[in-house]
C-alpha positions in Angstrom: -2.6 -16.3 -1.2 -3.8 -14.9 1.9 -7.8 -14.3 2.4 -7.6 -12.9 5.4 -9.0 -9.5 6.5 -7.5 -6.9 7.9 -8.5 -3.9 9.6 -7.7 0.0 9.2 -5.6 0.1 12.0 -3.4 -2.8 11.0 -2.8 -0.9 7.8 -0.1 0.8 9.3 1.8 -2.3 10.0 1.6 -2.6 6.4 3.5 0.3 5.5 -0.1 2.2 4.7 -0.5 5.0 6.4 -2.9 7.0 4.5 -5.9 8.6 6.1 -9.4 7.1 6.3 -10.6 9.9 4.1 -7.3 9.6 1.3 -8.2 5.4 1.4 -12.0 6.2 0.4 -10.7 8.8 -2.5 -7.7 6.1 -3.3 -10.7 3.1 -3.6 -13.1 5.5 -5.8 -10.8 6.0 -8.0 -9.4 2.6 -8.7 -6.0 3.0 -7.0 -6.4 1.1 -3.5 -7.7 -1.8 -3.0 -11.6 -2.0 -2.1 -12.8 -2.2 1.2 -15.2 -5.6 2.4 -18.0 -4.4 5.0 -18.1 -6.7 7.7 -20.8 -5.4 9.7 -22.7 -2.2 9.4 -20.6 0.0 11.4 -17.1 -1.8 10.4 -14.6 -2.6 7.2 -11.9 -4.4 6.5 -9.1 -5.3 3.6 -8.1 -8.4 1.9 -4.3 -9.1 3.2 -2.9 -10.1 0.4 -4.4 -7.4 -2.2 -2.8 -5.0 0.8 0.4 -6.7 0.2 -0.1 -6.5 -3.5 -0.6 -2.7 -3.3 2.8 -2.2 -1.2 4.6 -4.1 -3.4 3.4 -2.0 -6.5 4.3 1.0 -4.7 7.3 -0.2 -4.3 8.1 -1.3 -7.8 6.7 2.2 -9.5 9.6 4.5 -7.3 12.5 5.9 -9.3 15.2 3.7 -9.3 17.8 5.1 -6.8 20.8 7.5 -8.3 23.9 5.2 -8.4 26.8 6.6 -6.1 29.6 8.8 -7.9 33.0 6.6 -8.1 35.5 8.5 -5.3 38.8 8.7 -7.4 37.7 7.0 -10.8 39.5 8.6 -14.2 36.6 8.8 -16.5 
């Protein structure tokens, strides 16, 4: 498991690209992961609770439609 920090602008790379603003409401009320203050003026994510939160999102879609059957008696 990764400890590694990451910051906002690597987000992206992670397939999160939410606003500043939408992350802080997201965090407050329990649905990102929280941010780690690494100095007064900067912040930063845990890598792997990032992954974790992609791969929920992931998981919670609606399962694709399946594909009609071109030609199929039913």
């Amino acid at each position: 498991m990764s400890q590694t920090l990451i910051p906002f602008e690597t987000l992206r790379e992670k397939g999160v690209t939410l606003c500043k603003v939408q992350i802080w409401r997201l965090e407050k009320a329990g649905k990102f992961p929280r941010r780690v203050k690494v100095s007064a003026a900067r912040v930063a994510w845990v890598e792997s609770e990032i992954d974790a939160y992609v791969e929920r999102r992931i998981a919670e879609r609606e399962p694709a439609p399946k594909p009609a059957l071109v030609g199929v008696a039913a």
